[in-house]
Every structure is written in C-alpha cells, then in structure tokens.
Jmol script that loads the backbone (N, CA, C; Angstrom):
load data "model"
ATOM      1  N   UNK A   1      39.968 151.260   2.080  1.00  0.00           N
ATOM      2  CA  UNK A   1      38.555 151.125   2.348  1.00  0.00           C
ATOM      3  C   UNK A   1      38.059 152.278   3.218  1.00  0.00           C
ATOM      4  N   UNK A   2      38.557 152.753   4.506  1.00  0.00           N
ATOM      5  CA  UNK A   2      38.269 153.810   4.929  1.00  0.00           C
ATOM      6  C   UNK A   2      38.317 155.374   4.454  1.00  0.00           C
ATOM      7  N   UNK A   3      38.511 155.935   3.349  1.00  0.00           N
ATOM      8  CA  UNK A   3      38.521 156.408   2.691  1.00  0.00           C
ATOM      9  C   UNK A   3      37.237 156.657   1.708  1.00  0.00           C
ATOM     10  N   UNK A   4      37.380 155.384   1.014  1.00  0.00           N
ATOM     11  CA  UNK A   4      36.120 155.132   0.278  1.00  0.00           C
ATOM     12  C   UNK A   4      34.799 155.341   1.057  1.00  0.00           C
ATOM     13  N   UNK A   5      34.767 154.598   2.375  1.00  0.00           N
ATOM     14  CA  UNK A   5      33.864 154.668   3.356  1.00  0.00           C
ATOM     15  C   UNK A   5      33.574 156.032   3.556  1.00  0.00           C
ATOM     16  N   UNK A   6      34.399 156.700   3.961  1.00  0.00           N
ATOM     17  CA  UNK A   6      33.843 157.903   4.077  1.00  0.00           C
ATOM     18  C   UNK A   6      33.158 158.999   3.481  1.00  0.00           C
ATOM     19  N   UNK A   7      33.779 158.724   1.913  1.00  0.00           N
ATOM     20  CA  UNK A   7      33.800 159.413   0.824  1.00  0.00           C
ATOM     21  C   UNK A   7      32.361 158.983   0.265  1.00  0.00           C
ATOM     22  N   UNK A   8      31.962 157.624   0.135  1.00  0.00           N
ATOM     23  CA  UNK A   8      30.636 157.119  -0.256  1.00  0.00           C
ATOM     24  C   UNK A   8      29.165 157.099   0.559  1.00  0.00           C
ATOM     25  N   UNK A   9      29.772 157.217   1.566  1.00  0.00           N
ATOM     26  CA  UNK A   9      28.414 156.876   2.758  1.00  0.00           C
ATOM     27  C   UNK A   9      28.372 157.833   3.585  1.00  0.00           C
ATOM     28  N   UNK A  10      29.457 157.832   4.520  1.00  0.00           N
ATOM     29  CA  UNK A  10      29.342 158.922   5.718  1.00  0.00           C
ATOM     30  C   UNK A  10      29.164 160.355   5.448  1.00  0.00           C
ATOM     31  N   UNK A  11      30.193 160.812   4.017  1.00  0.00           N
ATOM     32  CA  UNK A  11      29.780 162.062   3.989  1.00  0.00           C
ATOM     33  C   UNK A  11      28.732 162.310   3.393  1.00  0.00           C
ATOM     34  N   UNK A  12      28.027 161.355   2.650  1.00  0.00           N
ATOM     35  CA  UNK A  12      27.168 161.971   2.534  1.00  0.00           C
ATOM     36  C   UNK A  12      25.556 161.356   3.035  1.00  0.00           C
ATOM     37  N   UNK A  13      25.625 161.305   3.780  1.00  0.00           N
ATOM     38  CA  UNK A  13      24.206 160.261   4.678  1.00  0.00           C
ATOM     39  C   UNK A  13      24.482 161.321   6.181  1.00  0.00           C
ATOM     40  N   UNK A  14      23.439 162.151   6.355  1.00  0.00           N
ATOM     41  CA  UNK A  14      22.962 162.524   8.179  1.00  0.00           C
ATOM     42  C   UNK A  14      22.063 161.272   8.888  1.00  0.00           C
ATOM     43  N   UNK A  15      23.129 160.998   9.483  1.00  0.00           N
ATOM     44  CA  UNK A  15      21.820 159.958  10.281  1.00  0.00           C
ATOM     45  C   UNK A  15      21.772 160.724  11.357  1.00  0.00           C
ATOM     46  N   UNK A  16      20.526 159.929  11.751  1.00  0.00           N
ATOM     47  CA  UNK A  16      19.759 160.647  12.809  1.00  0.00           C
ATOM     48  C   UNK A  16      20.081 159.856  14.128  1.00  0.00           C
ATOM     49  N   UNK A  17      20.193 158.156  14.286  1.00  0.00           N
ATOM     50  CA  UNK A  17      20.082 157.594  15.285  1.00  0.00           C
ATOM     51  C   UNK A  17      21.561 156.853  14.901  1.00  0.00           C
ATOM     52  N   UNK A  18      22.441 156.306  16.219  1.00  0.00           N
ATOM     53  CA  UNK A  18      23.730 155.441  16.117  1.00  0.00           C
ATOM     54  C   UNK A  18      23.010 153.999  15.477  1.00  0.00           C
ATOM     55  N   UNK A  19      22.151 153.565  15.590  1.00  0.00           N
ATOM     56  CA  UNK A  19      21.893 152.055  15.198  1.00  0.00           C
ATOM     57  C   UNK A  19      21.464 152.260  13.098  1.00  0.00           C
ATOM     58  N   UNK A  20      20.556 153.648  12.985  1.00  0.00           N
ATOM     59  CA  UNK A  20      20.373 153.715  11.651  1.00  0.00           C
ATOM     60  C   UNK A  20      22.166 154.211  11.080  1.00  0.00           C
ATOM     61  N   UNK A  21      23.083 154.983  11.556  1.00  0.00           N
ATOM     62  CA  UNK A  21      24.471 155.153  11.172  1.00  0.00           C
ATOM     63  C   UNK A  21      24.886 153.287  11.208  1.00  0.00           C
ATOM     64  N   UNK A  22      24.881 152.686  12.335  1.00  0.00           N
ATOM     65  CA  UNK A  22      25.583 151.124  11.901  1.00  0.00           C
ATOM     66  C   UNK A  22      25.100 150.393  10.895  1.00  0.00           C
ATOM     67  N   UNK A  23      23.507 150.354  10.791  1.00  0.00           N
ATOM     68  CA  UNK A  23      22.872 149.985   9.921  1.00  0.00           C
ATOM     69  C   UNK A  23      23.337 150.038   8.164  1.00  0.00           C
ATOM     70  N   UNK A  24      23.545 151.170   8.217  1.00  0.00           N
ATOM     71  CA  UNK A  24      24.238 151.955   6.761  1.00  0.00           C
ATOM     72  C   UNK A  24      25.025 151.487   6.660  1.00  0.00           C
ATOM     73  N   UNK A  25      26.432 151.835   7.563  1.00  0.00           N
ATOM     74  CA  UNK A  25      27.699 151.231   7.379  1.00  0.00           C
ATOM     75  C   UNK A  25      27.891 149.832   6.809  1.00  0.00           C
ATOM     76  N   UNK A  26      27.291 149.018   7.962  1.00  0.00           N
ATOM     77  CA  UNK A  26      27.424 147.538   7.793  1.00  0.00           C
ATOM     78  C   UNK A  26      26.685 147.272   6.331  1.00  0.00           C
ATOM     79  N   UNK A  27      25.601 147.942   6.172  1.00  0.00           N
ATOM     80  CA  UNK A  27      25.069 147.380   4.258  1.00  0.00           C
ATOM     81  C   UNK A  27      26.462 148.130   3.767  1.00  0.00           C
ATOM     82  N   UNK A  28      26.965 149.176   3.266  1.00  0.00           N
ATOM     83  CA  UNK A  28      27.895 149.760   2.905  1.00  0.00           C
ATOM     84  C   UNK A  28      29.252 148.492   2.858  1.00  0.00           C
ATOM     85  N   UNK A  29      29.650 147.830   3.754  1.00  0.00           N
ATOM     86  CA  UNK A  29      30.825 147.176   4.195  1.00  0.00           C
ATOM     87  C   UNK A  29      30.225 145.674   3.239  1.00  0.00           C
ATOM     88  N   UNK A  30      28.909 145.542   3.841  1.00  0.00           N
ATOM     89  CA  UNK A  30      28.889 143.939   2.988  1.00  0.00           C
ATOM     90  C   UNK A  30      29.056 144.334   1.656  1.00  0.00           C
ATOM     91  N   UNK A  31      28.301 145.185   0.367  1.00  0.00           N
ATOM     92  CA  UNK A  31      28.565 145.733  -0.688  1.00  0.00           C
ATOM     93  C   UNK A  31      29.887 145.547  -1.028  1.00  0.00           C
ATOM     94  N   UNK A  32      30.554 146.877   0.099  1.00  0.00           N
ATOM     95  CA  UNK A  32      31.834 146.683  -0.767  1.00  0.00           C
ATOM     96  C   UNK A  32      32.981 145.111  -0.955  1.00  0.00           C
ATOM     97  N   UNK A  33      32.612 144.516   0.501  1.00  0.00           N
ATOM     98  CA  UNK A  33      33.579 143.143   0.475  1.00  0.00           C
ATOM     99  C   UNK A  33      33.146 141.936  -0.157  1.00  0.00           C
ATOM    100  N   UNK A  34      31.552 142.296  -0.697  1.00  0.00           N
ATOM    101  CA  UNK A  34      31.215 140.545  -1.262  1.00  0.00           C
ATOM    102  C   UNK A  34      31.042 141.349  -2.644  1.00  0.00           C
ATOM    103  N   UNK A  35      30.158 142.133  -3.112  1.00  0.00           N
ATOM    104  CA  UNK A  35      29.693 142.655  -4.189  1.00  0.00           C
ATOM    105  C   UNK A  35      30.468 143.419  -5.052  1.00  0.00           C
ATOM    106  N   UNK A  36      30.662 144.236  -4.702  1.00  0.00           N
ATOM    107  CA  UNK A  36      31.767 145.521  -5.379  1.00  0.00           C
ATOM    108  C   UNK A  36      32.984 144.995  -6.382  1.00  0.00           C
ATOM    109  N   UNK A  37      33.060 145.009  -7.451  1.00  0.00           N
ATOM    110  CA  UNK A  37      34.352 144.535  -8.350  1.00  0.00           C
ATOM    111  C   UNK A  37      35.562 145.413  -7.956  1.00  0.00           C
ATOM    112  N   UNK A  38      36.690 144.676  -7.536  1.00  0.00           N
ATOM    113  CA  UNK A  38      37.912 145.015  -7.437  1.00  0.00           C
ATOM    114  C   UNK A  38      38.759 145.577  -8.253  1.00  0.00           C
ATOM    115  N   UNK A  39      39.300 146.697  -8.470  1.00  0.00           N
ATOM    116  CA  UNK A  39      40.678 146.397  -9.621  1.00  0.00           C
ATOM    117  C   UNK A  39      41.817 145.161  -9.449  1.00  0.00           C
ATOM    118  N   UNK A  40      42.130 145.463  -8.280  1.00  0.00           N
ATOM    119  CA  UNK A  40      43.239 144.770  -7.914  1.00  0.00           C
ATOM    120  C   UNK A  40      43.019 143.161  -7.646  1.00  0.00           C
ATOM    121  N   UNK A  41      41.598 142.464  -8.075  1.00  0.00           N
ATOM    122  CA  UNK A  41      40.940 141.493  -8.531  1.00  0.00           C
ATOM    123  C   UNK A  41      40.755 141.220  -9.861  1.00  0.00           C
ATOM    124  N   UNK A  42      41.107 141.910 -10.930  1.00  0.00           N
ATOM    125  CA  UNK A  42      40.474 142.096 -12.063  1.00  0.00           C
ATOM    126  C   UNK A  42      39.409 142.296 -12.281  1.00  0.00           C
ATOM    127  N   UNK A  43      39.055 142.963 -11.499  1.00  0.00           N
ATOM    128  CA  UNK A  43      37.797 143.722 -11.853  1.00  0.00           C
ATOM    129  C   UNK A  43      36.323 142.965 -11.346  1.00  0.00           C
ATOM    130  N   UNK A  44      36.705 142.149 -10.792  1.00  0.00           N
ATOM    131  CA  UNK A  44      35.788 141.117 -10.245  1.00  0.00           C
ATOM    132  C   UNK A  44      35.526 141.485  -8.268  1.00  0.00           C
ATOM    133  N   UNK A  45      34.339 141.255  -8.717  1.00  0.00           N
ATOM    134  CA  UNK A  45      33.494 141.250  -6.550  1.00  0.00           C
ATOM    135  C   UNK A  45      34.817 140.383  -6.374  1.00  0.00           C
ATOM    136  N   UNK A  46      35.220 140.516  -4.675  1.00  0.00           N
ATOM    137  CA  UNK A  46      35.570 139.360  -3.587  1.00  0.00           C
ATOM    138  C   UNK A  46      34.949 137.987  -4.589  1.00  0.00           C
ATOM    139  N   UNK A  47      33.626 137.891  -3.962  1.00  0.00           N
ATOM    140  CA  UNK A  47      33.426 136.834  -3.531  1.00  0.00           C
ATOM    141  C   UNK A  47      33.798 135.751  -4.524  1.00  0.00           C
ATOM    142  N   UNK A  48      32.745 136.277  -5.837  1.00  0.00           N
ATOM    143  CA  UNK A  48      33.456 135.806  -7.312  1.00  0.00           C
ATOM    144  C   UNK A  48      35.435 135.374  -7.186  1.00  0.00           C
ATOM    145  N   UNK A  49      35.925 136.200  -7.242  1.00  0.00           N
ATOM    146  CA  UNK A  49      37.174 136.178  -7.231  1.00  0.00           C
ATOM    147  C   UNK A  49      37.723 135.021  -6.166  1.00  0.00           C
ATOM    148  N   UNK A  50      37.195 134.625  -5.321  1.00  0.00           N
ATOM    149  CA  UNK A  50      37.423 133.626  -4.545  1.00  0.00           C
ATOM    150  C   UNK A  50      37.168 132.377  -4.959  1.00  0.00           C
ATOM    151  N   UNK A  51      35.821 132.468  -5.598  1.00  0.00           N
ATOM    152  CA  UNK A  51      35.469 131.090  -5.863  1.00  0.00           C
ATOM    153  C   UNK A  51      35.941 130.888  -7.219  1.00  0.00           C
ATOM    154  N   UNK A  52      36.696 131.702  -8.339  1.00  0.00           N
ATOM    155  CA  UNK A  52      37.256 131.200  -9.149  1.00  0.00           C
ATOM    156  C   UNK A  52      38.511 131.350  -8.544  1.00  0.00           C
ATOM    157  N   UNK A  53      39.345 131.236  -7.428  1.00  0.00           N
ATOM    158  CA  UNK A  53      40.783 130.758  -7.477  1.00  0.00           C
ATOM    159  C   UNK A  53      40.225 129.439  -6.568  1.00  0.00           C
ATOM    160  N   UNK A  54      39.324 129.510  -5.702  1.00  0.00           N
ATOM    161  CA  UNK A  54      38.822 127.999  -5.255  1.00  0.00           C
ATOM    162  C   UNK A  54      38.873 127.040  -6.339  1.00  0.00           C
ATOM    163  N   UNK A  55      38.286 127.243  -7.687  1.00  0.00           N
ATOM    164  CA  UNK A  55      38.387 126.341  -8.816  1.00  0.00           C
ATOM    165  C   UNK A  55      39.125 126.071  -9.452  1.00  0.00           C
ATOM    166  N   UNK A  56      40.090 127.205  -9.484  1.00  0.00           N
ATOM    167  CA  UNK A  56      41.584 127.004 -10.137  1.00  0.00           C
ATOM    168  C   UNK A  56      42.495 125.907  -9.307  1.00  0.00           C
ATOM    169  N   UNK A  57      42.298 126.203  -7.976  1.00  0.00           N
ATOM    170  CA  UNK A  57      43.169 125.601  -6.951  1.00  0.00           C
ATOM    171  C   UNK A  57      42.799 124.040  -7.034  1.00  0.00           C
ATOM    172  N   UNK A  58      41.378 123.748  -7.322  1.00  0.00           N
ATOM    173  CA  UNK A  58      40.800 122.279  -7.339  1.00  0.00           C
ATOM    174  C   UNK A  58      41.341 121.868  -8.329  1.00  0.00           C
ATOM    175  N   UNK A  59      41.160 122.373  -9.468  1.00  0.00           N
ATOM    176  CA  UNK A  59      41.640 122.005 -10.885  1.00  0.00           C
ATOM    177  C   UNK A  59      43.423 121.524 -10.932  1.00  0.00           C
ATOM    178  N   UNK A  60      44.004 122.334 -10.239  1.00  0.00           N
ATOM    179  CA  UNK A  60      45.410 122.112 -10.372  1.00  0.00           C
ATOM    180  C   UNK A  60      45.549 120.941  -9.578  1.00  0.00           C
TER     181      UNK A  60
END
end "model"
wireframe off; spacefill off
backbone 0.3
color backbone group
C-alpha cells in the first residue's frame, strides 16, 4: 500500500497546506481499503469481499 500511495497521490498532488495533504491521503486510504478491487481478493473491493465471506460463513 505504501508504494501505491505514493505512486498514486503523493507524487503526484503539491499540496499547499498539511490538513489539505491529510485530507487527500485519508480520501486516497478510504478508496483504496473499502472501494478499490483487490487481486488478491479476486478482484473484488475489501468491503464486498467481506461481506461475501460473512455470507459464506453464515451459510456454512
């Protein structure tokens, strides 16, 4: 993730003020951990991916 972070946002965003830089980040961070499809999820957001092993897990 830090990598990506850097590579997607920081390098390329000048902020001007530390609160508009956290601002970014933190939208940047929710994106990538609720929204963003995983590979190593199948290709699916977090969040998705959670709530179908939540359903799998009920089901079993």
């Amino acid at each position: 993730m830090r990598r990506q972070l850097r590579d997607e946002c920081l390098n390329d965003t000048l902020f001007s003020t530390l609160p508009e830089a956290r601002s970014a980040i933190a939208s940047w961070k929710e994106d990538y951990n609720h929204r963003r499809p995983h590979s190593a999820l199948g290709n699916m957001p977090p969040a998705e991916f959670a709530m179908k092993s939540t359903l799998e897990k009920q089901a079993a």
